[in-house]
Residue frames as qw, qx, qy, qz and C-alpha x, y, z in Angstrom:
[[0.047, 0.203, 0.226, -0.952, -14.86, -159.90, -85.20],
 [0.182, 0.546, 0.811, 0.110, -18.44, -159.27, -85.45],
 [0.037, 0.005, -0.099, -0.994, -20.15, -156.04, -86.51],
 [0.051, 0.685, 0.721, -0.088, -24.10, -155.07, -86.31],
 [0.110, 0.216, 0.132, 0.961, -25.73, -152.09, -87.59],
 [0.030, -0.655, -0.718, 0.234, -28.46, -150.67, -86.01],
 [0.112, -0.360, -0.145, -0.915, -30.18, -146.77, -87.68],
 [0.286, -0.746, -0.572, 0.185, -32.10, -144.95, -85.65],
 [0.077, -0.917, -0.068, 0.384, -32.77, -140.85, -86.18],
 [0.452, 0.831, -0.320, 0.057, -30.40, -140.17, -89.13],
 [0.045, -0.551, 0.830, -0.071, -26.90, -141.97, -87.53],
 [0.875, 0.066, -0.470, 0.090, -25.80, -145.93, -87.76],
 [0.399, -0.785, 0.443, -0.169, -24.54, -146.93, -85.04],
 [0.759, 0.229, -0.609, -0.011, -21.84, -150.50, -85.65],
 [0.734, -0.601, 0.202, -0.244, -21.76, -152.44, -82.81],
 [0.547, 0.575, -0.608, 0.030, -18.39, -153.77, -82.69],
 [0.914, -0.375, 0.140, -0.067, -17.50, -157.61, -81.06],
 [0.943, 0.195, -0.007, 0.271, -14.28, -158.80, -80.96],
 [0.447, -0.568, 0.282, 0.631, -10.22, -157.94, -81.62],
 [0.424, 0.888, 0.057, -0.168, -9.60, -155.22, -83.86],
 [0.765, -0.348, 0.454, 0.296, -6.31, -156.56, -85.73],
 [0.035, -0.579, 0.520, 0.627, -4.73, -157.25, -89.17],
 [0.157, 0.101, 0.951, 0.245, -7.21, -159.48, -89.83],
 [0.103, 0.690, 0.712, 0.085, -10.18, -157.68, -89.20],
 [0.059, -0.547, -0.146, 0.822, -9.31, -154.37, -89.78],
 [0.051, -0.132, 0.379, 0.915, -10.40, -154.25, -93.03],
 [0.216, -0.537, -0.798, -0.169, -13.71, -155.61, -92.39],
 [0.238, -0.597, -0.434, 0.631, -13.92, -152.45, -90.07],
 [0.294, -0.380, 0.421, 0.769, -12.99, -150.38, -92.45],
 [0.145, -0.418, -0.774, -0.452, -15.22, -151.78, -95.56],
 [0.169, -0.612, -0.731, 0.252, -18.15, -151.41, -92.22],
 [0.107, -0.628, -0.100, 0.764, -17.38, -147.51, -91.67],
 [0.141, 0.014, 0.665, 0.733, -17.16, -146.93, -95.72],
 [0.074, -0.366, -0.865, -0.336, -20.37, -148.34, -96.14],
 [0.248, -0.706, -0.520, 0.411, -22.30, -146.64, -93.03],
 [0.051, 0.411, -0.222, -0.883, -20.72, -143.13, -94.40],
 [0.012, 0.084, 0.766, 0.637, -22.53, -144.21, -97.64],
 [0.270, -0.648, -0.708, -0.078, -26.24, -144.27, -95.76],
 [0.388, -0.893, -0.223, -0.051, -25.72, -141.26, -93.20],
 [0.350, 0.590, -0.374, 0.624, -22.92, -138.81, -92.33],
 [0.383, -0.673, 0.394, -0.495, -23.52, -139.49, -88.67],
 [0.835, 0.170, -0.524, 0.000, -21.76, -142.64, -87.20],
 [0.758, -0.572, 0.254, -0.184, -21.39, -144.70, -83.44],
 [0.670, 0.265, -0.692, 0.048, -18.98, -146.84, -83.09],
 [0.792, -0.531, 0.047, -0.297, -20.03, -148.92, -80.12],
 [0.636, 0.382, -0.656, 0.139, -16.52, -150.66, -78.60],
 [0.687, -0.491, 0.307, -0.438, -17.96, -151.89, -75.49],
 [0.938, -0.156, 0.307, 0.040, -16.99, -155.67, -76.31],
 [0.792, 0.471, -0.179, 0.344, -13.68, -154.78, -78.05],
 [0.833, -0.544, 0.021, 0.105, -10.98, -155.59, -76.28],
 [0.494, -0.344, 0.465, 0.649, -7.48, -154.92, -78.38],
 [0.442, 0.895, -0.050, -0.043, -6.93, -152.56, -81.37],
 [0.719, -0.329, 0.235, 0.566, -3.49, -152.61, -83.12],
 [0.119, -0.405, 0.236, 0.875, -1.89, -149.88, -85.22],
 [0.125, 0.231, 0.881, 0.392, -4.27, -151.41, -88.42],
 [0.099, -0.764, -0.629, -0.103, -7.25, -150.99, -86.81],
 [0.254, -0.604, -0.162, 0.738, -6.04, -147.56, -85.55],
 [0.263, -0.257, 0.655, 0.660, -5.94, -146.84, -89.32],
 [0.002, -0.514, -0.786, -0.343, -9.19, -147.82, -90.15],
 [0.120, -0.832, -0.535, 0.078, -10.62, -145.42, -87.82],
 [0.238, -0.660, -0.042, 0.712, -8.57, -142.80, -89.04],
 [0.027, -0.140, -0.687, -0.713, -9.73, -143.12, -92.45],
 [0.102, -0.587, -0.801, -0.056, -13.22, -143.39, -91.05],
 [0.217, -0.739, -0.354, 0.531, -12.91, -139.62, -89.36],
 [0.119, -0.067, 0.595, 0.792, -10.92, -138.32, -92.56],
 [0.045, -0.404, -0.748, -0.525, -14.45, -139.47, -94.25],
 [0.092, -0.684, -0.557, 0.462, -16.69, -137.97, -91.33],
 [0.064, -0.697, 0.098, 0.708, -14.93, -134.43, -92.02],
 [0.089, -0.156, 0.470, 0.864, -14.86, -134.33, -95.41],
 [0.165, -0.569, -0.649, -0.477, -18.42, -135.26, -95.82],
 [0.014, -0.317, 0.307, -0.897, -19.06, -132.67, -92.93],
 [0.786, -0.299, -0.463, -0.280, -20.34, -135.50, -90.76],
 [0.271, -0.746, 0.433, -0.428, -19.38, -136.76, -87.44],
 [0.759, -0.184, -0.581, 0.230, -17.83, -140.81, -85.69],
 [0.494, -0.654, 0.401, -0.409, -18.10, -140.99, -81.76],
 [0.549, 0.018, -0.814, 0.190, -16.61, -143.82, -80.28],
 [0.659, -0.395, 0.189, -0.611, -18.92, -144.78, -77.39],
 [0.925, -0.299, 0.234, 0.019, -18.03, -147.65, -74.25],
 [0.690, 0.424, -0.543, 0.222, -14.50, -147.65, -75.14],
 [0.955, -0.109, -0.232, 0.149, -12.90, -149.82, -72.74],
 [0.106, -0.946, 0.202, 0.228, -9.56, -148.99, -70.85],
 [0.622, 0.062, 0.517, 0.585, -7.16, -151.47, -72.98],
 [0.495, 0.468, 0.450, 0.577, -8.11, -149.71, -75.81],
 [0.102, -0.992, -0.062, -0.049, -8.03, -146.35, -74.35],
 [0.710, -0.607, 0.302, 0.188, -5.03, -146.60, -73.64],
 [0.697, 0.338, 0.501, 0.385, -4.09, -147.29, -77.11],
 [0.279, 0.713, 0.334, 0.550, -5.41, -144.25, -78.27],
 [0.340, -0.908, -0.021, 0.245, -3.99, -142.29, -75.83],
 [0.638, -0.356, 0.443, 0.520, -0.31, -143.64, -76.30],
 [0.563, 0.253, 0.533, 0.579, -0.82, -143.12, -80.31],
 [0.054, 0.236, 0.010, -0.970, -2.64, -139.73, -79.89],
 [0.244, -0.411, -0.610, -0.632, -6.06, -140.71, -81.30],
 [0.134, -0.673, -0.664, 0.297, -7.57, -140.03, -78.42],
 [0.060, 0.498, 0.173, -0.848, -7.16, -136.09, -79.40],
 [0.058, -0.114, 0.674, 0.728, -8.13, -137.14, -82.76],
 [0.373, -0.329, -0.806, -0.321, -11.28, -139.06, -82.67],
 [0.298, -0.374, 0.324, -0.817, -14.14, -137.79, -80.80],
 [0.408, 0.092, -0.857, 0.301, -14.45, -140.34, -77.91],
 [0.629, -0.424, -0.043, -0.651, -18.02, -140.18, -75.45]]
């Protein structure tokens, strides 16, 4: 999995490549941490990601945890329908706020 950051106006946005798993969720995870650390507004681009598994579901539900408590905000933007789907079936899609 690859990650990029790109700032622009107060928000990071992480451009995410690849299959969100048990291998790279915690590189996701670490990514989102860090980005909360610079700006309380955060993209997560998952145009080129293709499979999430319960893990990575995890990471980004620590990442939104962190949004809200620092009264900040994560969009997921270009999600795919594999991985919609995901987060339908698991219920993050009412969680996480999805564009």
């Amino acid at each position: 999995m690859n990650i990029a950051e790109t700032r622009t106006e107060g928000k990071i946005q992480l451009t995410i490549e690849g299959r969100i798993d048990t291998t790279t969720c915690a590189q996701l995870q670490s990514a989102i941490l860090i980005a909360f650390q610079k700006t309380n507004s955060l993209i997560l681009d998952f145009q080129r990601v293709d499979y999430i598994s319960s893990a990575g579901l995890r990471a980004l539900l620590i990442g939104q945890k962190t949004a809200s408590s620092k009264g900040g905000s994560m969009h997921l933007i270009h999600v795919q329908e594999p991985v919609m789907q995901v987060l339908r079936m698991s219920g993050f899609s009412g969680i996480l706020n999805i564009n």
